[in-house]
Every structure is written in structure tokens, then in C-alpha cells.
C-alpha positions as CSV (number, residue, x, y, z in Angstrom):
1,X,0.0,0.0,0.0
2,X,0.8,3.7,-0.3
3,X,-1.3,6.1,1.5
4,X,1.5,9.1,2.2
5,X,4.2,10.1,0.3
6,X,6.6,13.2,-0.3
7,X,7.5,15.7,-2.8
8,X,10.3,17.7,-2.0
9,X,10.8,20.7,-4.5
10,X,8.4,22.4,-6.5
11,X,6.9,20.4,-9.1
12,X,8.2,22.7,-12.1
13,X,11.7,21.7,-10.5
14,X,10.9,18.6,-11.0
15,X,10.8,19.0,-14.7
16,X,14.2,18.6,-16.6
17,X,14.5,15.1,-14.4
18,X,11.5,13.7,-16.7
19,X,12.4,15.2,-19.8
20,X,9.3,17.5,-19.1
21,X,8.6,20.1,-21.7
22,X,5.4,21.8,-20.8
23,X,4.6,22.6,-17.3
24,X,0.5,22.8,-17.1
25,X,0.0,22.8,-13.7
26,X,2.4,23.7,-11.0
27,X,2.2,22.9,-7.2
28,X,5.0,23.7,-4.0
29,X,6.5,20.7,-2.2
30,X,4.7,18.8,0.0
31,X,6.3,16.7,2.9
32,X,2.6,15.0,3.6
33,X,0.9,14.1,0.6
34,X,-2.4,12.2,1.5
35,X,-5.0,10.8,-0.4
36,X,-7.6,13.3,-2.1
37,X,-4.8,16.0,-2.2
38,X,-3.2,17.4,-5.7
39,X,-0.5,15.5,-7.0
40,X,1.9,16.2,-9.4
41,X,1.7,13.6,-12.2
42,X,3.6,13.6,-16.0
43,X,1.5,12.2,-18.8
44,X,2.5,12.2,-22.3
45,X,0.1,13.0,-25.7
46,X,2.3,14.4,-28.5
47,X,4.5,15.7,-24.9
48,X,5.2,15.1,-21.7
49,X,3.5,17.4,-19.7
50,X,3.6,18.3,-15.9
51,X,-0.2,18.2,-14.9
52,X,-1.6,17.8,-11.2
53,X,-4.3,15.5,-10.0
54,X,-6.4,14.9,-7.4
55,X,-4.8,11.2,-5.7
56,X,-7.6,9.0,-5.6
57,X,-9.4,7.7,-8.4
58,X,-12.6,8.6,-9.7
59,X,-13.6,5.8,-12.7
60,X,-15.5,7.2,-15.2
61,X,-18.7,5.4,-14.5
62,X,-18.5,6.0,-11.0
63,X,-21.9,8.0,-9.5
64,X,-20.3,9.3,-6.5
65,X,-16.6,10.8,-6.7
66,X,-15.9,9.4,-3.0
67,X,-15.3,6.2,-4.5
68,X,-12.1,7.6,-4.9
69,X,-11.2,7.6,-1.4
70,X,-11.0,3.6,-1.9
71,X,-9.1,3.8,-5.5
72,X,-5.8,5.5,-4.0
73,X,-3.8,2.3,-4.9
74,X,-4.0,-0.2,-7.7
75,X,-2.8,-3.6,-7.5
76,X,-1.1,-4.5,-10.4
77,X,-2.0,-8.1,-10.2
78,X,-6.0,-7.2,-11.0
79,X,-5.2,-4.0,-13.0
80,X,-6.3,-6.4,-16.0
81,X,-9.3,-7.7,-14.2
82,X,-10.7,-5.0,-12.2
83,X,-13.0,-3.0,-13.8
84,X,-11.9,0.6,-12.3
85,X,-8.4,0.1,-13.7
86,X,-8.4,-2.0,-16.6
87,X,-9.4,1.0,-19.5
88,X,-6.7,3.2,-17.7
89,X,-4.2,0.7,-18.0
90,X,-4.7,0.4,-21.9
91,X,-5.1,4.6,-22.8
92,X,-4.2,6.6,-19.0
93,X,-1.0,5.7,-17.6
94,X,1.0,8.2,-15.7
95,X,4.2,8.9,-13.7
96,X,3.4,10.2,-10.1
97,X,6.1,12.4,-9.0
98,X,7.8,12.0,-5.2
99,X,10.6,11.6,-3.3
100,X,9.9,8.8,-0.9
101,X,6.8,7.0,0.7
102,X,5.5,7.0,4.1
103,X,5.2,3.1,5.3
104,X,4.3,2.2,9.2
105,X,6.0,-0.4,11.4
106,X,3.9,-2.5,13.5
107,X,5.8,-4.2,16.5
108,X,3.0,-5.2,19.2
109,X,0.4,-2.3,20.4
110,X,2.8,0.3,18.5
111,X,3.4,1.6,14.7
112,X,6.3,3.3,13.6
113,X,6.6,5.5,10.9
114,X,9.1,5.2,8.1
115,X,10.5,7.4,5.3
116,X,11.8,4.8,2.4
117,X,13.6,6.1,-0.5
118,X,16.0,5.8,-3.0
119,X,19.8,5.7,-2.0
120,X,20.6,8.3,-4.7
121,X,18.1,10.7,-3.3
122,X,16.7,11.7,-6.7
123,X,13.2,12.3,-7.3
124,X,11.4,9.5,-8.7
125,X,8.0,8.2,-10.5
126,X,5.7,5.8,-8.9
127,X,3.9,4.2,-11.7
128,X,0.1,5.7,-12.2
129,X,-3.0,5.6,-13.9
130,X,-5.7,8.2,-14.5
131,X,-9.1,9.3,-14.9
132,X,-11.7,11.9,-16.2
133,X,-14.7,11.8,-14.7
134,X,-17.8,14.0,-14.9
135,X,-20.5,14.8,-12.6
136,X,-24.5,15.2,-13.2
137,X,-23.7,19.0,-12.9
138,X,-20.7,19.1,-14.8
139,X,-18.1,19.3,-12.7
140,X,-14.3,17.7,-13.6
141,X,-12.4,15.9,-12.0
142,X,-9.2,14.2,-12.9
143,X,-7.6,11.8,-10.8
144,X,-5.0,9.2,-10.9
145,X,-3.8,6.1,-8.6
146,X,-0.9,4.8,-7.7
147,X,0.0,1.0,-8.6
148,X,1.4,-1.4,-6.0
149,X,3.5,-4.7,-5.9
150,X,5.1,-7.2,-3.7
151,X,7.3,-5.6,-1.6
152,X,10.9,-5.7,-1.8
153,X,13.5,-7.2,1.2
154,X,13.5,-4.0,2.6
155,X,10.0,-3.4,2.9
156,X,9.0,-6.9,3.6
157,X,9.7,-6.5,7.4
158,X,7.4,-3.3,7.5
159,X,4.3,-3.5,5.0
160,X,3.0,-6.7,2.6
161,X,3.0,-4.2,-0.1
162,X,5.0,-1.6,-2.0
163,X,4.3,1.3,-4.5
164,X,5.9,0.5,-8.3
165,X,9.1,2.9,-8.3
166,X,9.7,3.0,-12.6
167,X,13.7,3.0,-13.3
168,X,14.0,5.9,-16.1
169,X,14.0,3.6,-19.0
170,X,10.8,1.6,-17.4
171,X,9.2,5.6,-17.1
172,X,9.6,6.0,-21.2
173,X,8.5,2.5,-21.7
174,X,4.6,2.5,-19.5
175,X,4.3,6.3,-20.9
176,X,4.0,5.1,-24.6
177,X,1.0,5.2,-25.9
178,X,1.9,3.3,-28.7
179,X,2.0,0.3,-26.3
180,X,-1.3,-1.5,-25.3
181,X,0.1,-5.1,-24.8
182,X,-1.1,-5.7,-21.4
183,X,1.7,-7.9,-20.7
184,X,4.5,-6.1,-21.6
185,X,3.6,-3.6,-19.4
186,X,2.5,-5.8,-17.0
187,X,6.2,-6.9,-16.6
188,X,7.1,-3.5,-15.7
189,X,5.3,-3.8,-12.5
190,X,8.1,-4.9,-10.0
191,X,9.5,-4.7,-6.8
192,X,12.2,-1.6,-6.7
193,X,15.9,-3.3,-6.1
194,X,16.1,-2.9,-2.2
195,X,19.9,-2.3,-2.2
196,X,19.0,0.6,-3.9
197,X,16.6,1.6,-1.4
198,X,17.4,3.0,2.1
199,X,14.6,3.6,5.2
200,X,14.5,5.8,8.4
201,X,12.3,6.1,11.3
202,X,10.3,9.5,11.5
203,X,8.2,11.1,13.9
204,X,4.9,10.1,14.3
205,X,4.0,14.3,13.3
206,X,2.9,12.5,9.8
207,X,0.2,10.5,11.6
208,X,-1.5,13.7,11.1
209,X,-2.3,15.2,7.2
210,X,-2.4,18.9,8.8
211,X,1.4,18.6,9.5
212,X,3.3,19.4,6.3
213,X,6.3,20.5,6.7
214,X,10.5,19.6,6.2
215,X,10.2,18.3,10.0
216,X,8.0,15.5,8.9
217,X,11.1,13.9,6.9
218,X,13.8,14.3,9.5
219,X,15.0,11.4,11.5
220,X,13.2,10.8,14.5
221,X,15.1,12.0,17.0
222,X,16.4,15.2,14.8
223,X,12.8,16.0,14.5
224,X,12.2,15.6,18.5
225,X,14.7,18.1,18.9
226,X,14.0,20.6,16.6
227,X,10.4,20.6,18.2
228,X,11.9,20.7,21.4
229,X,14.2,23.7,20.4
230,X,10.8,25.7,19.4
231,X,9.3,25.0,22.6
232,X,12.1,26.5,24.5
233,X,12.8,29.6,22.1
């Protein structure tokens, strides 16, 4: 599962890494992203663009948009099968941009949260879909999910699952268009190499979605003091 992530720079910084060469929509970093919040996503038609979405989403033959609440993840072994994912998969796949994932720790009565990210520190895409969808009144909304896999050795000892993390020649590849074998693309869908992976232990400030702030991706007890510090000053 992925249900928080981060996004460390401003999405039209994020730009040149994906090869981006039209910003549409722009949004600041976020160090809390949850579900129903704007995400920054790259699609490609005759471009890559740089678009947001709302996380979360909404098929096109839903009747109520909060069915999106439930559609934050995809599991790439019934993206095929499952109705909400399976036209997406074929025409609306996206990157979702971010620089790590939130994942909690259970040992006994007590979870731990985690920050896992790549050892290189460079800003990543998980692998996406999308939607447009169209109320009664009108109203648009697009939205995208985020496709999960087994997880990895790393992750194994803290979740059962693990958001697809696209290496940069897997991005170009489930961005194409031109591709609708459901297979090929199917085989994209695997566990990032956990020796390229590192994890810390955070504060449990991202328990909360109204916390959003640099604090929230600090190690544990570097965050503890830094609160600490603004109590006393």
C-alpha cells in the first residue's frame, strides 16, 4: 500500500529530471501528501506534460466521486481484471512524482513510521494511472492512482506491499502510448531493487495530514529536537 508520500521541491523543478517540456499545472512541495490531495503527475500525448491531480481515483462510471477515497492504490495483479483500472491501463498511464513513501512499522500495540527512499536521493515516479470523470452538474475531475507490488526485502519487514518505483528507461516505456500489450507492461510492475533503497524512522507528526512541513522527513530524533528547540525559544 501507499497512503503518504513526499514531494520535495516544487513540481516545475521537477521538470528537466522527466524530460518535461510543458509545465501545465504547477504545485509547491509537500512533505505529507495524502490521499484526495493534488499530485503532481507527468502524462505524455504528442509531450510530456507536468499536470496535477487529485490522488484518488474517480472511474469514469462512477456515480459518487468518493469512491475515490478507496481507489488510491492499484494492484497491479487485478489492474487487468478490475473494472476501475483496466481502460486506464490500456489509454491513462501516468508517472506520479515523489521523493519517498511513508510506510508504518507494526511491533506489538505500537506503529512506527518510516520514510523509504532511494539511496541516490533523486526524485522518482511511482507508476500511475488516471481518470476523467464527470459529474451530473458538470463538474471535472481528474484523478490518478498509484499502482502497487510485492514488496521488496527492505520493505518486507514493514508492509506486505510496496508502490511501483519506474527506473528511467521503465518511465519512457509504461508512458507510450503506442504500447497496449497488457503484458509487456504488466512486466514493468516490480518490486524496486532494495539495495538501492534506504529507510528511516520518523516522527509520528505524519500521523497527522495537517502537519506538512520539512520536519516530517527528518530522522526521528532530529525532529524531536528541533520541536523541542521551538518550545524552548
Amino acid at each position: 500500500m501507499c497512503g503518504r508520500f513526499v514531494r520535495k521541491r516544487q513540481l516545475s523543478e521537477t521538470a528537466p529530471d522527466f524530460g518535461v517540456t510543458e509545465v501545465i499545472d504547477d504545485l509547491p512541495p509537500s512533505f505529507n501528501v495524502a490521499p484526495t490531495h493534488n499530485v503532481g503527475v507527468v502524462i505524455r500525448d504528442k509531450h510530456k506534460k507536468m499536470v496535477s491531480m487529485r490522488w484518488g481515483l474517480v472511474p469514469a462510471w462512477a456515480t459518487d466521486p468518493r469512491i475515490g477515497s478507496k481507489l488510491i492504490n492499484a494492484r497491479a495483479e487485478t489492474l487487468v481484471s478490475r473494472s476501475a483500472f483496466k481502460k486506464a491501463l490500456k489509454l491513462r498511464r501516468c508517472l506520479v512524482i515523489a521523493d519517498g513513501f511513508y510506510e508504518w512499522r507494526k511491533q506489538g500495540g505500537t506503529k512506527t513510521p518510516l520514510l523509504i527512499h532511494l539511496r541516490s536521493k533523486r526524485t522518482f515516479g511511482f507508476a500511475g494511472l488516471y481518470e476523467t470523470w464527470k459529474s451530473p452538474l458538470g463538474e471535472w475531475i481528474v484523478s490518478c492512482t498509484i499502482v502497487t507490488t510485492r514488496p521488496n526485502e527492505l520493505v518486507i519487514p514493514i508492509h506486505d506491499r510496496m508502490p511501483v518505483i519506474l527506473s528511467k528507461d521503465a518511465e519512457e516505456f509504461w508512458l507510450d502510448s503506442d504500447i497496449a500489450d497488457h503484458n509487456r507492461l504488466l512486466d514493468l510492475l516490480q518490486p524496486y531493487p532494495a539495495d538501492k533503497m534506504s529507510a528511516y524512522e520518523v516522527s509520528d507528526l505524519v500521523n497527522s495530514v495537517k502537519n506538512d512541513s520539512a520536519v516530517c522527513i527528518e530522522p526521528a530524533r532530529t525532529s524531536a529536537q528541533a520541536l523541542e528547540q521551538r518550545r524552548l525559544f
